[in-house]
C-alpha positions in Angstrom: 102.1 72.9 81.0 98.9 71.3 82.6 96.6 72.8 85.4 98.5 70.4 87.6 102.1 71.5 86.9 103.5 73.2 89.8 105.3 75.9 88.4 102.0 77.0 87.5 100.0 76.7 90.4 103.1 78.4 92.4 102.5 81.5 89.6 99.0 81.5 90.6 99.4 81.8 94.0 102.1 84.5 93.6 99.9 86.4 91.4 96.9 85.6 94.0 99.1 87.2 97.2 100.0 90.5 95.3 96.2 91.1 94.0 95.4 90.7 97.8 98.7 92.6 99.0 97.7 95.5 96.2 94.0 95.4 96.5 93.4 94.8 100.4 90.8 91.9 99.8 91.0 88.7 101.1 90.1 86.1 98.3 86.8 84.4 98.5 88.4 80.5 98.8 88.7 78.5 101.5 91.9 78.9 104.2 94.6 75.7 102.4 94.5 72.7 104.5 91.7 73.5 107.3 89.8 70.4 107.2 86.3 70.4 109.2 87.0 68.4 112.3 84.7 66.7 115.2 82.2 69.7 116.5 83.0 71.6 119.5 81.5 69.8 122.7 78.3 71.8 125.1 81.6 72.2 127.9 84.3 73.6 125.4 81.7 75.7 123.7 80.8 77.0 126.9 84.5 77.6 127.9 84.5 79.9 124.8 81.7 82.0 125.5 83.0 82.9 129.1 86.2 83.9 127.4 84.5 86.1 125.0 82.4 87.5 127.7 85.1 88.0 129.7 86.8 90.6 127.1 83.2 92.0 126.6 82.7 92.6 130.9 86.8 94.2 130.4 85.9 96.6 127.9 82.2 97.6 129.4 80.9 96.3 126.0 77.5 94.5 126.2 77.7 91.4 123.9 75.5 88.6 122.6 77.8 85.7 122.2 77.3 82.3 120.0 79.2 79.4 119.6 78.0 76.9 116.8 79.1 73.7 115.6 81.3 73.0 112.4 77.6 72.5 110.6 76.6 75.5 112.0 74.2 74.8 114.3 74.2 76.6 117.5 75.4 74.8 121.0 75.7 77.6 123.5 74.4 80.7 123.5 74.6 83.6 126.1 73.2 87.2 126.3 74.5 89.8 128.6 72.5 92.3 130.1 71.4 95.0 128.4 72.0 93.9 125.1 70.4 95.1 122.0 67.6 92.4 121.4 68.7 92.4 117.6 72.3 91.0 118.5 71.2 87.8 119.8 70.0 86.7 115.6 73.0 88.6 114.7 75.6 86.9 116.6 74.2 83.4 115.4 74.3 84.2 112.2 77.8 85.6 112.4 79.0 82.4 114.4 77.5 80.3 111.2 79.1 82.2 108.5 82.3 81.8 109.9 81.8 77.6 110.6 80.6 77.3 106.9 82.9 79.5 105.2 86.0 78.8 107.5 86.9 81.9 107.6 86.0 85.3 109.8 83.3 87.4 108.9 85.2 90.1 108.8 87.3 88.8 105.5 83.5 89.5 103.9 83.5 92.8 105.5 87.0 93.8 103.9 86.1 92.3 100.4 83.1 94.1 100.5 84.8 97.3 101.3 87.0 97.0 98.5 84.2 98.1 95.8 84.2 96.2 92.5 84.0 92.9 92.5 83.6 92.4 95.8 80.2 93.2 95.9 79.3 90.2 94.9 79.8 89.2 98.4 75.9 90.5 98.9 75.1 87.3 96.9 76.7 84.4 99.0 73.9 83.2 100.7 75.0 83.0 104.3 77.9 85.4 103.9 77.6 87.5 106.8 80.5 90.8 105.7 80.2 92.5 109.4 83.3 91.8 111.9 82.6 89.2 114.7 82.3 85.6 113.4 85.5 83.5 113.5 86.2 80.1 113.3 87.4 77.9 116.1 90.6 76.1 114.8 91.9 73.0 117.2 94.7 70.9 115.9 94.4 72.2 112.5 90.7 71.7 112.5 87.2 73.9 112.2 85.6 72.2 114.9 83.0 74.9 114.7 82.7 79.0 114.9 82.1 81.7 117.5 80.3 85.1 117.1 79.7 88.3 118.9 77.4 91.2 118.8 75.8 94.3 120.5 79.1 97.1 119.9 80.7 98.2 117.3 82.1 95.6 114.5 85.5 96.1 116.1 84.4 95.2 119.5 82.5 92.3 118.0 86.0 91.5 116.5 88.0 91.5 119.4 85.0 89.9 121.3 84.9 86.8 119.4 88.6 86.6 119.1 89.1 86.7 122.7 86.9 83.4 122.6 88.7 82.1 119.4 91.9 82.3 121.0 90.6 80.5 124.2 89.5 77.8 121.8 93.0 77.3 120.6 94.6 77.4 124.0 92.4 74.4 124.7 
């Protein structure tokens, strides 16, 4: 067998899926197939912000909200009143973890939860393991990342989400 026979890589990947399924962590590689696409424009970015703020007005929650670029770099921004002043780094930072690492922050959180080997998550430079970064997925792409912050990492969660999933619905 070589690295490249099938059979073997299907093993991995079996064996992969139950040490998730088994150990509740969500392995530290990149989501299969999820390519970095053209960055999210100033008008789309903006259209995912008044999502996410939408969700945060619902629920009474007062949120900082981020959108970035597939680099990372921010392109809107918005703070609601009343937010904690330390949200408005927070959600930036959350919004680029998720655009560089292509995945939402809160797979970090959950690996980091999970003890052992996990916390070697404190290392990744950039790796932000706190609910409310998620990428924004369009046509199979990261066109760039979304993140939320002033409540509780759960209400970031559903925060950004609700601006993810505007993202998606173009």
């Amino acid at each position: 067998m070589t690295d490249n026979d099938p059979m073997l890589i299907k093993r991995t990947l079996a064996v992969l899926a139950l040490s998730v399924a088994a150990f509740g962590q969500t392995p530290l590689v990149p989501p299969p197939n999820v390519p970095y696409g053209i960055s999210i424009s100033p008008d789309a970015a903006k259209k995912v912000a008044a999502a996410a703020i939408a969700e945060a007005r619902k629920n009474n929650w007062a949120m900082a909200v981020a959108v970035v670029d597939a680099g990372g770099y921010l392109v809107y921004f918005e703070r609601m009143p009343d937010t904690q002043l330390g949200s408005v780094e927070i959600s930036q930072d959350k919004a680029k973890s998720a655009a560089l690492f292509r995945r939402p922050t809160k797979s970090f959180q959950d690996t980091l939860a999970g003890g052992g080997d996990g916390l070697r998550i404190l290392k990744l430079n950039g790796a932000i393991p706190v609910d409310g970064g998620i990428p924004l997925i369009v046509d199979g792409k990261v066109i760039g990342a979304i993140g939320a912050s002033g409540g509780t990492s759960d209400q970031d969660g559903k925060t950004a989400q609700a601006g993810a999933a505007a993202a998606a619905a173009k």
